[in-house]
C-alpha positions as CSV (number, residue, x, y, z in Angstrom):
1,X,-28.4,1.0,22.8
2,X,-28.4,4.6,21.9
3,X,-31.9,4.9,19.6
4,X,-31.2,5.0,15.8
5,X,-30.9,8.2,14.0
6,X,-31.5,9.5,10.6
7,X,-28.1,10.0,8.8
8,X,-26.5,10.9,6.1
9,X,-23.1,8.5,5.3
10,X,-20.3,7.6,3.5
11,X,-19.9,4.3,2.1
12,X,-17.0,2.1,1.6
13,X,-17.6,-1.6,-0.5
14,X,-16.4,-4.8,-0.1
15,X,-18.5,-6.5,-2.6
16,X,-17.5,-10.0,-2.0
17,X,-19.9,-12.9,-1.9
18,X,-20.3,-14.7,1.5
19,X,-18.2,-12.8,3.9
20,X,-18.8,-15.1,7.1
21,X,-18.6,-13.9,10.5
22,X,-15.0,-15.6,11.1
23,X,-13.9,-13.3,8.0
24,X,-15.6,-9.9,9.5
25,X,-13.9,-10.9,13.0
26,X,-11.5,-14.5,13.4
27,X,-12.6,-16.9,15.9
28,X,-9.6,-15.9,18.2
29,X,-10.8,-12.8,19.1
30,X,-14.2,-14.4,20.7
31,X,-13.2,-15.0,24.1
32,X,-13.1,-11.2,25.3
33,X,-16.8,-10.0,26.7
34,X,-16.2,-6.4,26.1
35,X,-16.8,-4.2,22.9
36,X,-13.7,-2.2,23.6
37,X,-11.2,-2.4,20.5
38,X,-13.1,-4.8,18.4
39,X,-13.5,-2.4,15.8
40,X,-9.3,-2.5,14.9
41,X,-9.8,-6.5,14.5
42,X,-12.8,-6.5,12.3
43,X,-11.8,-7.8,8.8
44,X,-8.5,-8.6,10.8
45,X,-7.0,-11.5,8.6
46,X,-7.9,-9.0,5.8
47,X,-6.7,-5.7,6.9
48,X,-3.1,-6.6,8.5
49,X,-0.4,-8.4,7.2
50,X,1.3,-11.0,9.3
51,X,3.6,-8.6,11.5
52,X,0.3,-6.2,12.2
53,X,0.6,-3.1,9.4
54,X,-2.0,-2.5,7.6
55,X,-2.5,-3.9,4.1
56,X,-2.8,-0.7,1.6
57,X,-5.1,-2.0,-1.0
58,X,-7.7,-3.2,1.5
59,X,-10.2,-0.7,1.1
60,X,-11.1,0.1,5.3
61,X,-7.3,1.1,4.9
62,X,-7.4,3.5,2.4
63,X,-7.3,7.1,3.2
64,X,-10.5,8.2,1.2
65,X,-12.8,6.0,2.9
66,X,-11.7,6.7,6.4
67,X,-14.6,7.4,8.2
68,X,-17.6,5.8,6.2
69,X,-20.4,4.9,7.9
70,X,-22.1,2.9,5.2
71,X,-20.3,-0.5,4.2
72,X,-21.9,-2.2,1.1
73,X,-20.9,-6.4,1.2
74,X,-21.6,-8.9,-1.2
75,X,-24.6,-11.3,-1.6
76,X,-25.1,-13.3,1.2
77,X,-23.4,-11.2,4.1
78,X,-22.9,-12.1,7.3
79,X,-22.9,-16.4,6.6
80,X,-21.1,-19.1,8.7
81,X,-21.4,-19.3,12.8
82,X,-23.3,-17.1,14.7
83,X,-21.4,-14.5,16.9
84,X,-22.7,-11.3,18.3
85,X,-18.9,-9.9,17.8
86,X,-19.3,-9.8,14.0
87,X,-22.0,-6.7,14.2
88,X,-19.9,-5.3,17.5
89,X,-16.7,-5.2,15.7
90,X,-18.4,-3.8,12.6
91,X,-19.9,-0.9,14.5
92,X,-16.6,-0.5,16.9
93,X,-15.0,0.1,13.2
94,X,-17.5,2.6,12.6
95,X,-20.7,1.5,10.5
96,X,-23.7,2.3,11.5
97,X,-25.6,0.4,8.6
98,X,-24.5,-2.7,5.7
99,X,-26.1,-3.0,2.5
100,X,-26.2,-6.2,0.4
101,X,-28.4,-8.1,-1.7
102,X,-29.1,-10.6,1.1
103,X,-28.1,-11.7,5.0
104,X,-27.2,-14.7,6.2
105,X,-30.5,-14.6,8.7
106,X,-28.6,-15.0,12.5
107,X,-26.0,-11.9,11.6
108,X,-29.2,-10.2,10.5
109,X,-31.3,-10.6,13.6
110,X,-27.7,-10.6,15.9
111,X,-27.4,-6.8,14.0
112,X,-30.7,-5.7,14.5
113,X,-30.6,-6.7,18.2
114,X,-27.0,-4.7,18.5
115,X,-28.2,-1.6,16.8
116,X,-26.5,-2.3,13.8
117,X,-29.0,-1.9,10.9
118,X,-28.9,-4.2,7.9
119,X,-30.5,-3.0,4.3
120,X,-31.2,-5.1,1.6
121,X,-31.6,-4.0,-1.7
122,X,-31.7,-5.1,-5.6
123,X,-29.3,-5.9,-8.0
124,X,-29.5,-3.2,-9.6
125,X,-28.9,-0.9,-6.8
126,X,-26.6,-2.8,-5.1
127,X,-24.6,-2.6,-8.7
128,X,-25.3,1.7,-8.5
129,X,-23.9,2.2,-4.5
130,X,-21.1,0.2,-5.8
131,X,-19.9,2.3,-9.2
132,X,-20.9,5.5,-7.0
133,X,-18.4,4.5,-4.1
134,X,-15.7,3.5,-6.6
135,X,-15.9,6.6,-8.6
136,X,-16.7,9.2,-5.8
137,X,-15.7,7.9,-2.1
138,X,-17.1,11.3,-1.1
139,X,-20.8,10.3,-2.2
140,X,-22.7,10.0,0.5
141,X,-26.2,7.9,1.0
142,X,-29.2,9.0,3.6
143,X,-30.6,6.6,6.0
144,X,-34.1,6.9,7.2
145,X,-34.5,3.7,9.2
146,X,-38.2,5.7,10.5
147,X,-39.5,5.5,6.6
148,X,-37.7,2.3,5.7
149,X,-35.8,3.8,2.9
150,X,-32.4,4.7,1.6
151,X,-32.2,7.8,-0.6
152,X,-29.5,7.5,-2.8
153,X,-27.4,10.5,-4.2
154,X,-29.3,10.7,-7.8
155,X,-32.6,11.5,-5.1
156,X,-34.1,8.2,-5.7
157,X,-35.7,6.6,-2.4
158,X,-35.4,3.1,-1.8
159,X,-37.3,1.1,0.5
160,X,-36.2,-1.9,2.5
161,X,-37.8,-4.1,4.5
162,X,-37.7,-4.5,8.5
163,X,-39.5,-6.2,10.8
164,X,-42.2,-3.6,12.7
165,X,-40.8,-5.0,16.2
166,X,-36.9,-4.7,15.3
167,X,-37.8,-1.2,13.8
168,X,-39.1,-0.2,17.0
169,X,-36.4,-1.4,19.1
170,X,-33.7,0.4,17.0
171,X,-35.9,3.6,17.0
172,X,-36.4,3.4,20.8
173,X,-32.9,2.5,21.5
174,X,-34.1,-0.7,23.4
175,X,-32.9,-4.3,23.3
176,X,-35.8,-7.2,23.6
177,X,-35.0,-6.8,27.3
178,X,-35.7,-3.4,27.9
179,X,-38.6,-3.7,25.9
180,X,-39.6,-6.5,28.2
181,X,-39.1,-4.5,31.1
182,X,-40.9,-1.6,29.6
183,X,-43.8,-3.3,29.9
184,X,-43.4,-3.8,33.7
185,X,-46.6,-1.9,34.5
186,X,-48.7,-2.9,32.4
187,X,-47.5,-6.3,33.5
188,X,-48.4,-5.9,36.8
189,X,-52.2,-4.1,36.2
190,X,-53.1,-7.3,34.1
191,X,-51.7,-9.8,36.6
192,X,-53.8,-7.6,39.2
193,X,-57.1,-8.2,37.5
194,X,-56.5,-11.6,36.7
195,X,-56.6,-14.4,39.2
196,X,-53.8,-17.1,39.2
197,X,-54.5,-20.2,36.6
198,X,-52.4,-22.6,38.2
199,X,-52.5,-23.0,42.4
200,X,-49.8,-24.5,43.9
201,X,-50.7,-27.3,46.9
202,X,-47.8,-28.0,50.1
């Protein structure tokens, strides 16, 4: 993973209650192992009609939000199985970050492991990042994943919550492997002071 940035986004919403993971990408599409083109299936059943085009009143197809970063969901985001794909094809389609009122809790720790950073936030400004994308797709909200807050195009901060160890990860650009690894040294100096516990007998 590439570590996680300070940016400024646009946003595109779907605010629809319980998008599951077979919704943000079918269960057809699980078999492949690489990243590569995920992105044009996510939302598939959603996006395309039948014969592949596109479906103009789905809003990832429409003109003025080509290129948001930022993708506000519904309450209860990210529900049903658990499949690293769904955060995979949601960044190969461009997002860097989702906002809703609350995660289903496997896509939130399957994002947070893939570098994709869930935000939860109230009502109430859940309700504002709506309106404001609606009325203005060019507005744009800042994300400072180092502070743990959103600020929001009015200038009003908003804090979310994270986890210190996910937070560092994302920051770092490491997975829980590489952070395992990282320790390697350390690893070795205590293992190197301390005798073996358990002896093992022929």
């Amino acid at each position: 993973m590439n570590p996680y940035q300070t940016f400024s986004g646009r946003m595109v919403a779907l605010p629809i209650n319980d998008i599951d993971t077979d919704q943000i990408i079918p269960a057809r599409y699980l078999k492949v192992t690489d990243k590569a083109g995920l992105g044009e299936a996510c939302f598939s059943d959603w996006r395309y009609h039948a014969d592949g085009t596109p479906k103009a009143d789905f809003p990832l197809n429409q003109p003025q939000y080509a290129g948001a970063q930022v993708l506000i969901g519904g309450h209860n985001f990210g529900c049903g199985s658990s499949r690293e794909h769904a955060p995979w094809a949601l960044m190969g389609a461009g997002f860097k970050a989702v906002i809703s009122t609350y995660f289903a809790d496997i896509f939130r720790s399957n994002s947070l492991k893939n570098g994709l950073l869930p935000i939860m936030v109230d009502e109430e400004t859940h309700r504002q990042l709506i309106s404001l994308t609606q009325e203005d797709p060019t507005s744009t909200v800042r994300i400072d994943l180092q502070n743990s807050q959103i600020l929001l195009p009015d200038g009003r901060g908003v804090s979310f919550p994270i986890d210190p160890f996910s937070k560092y990860c994302l920051l770092n650009g490491v997975d829980q492997l590489g952070f395992l690894l990282g320790l390697e040294e350390a690893t070795a100096a205590y293992e190197a002071v301390h005798p073996a516990r358990v002896t093992t007998t022929a």
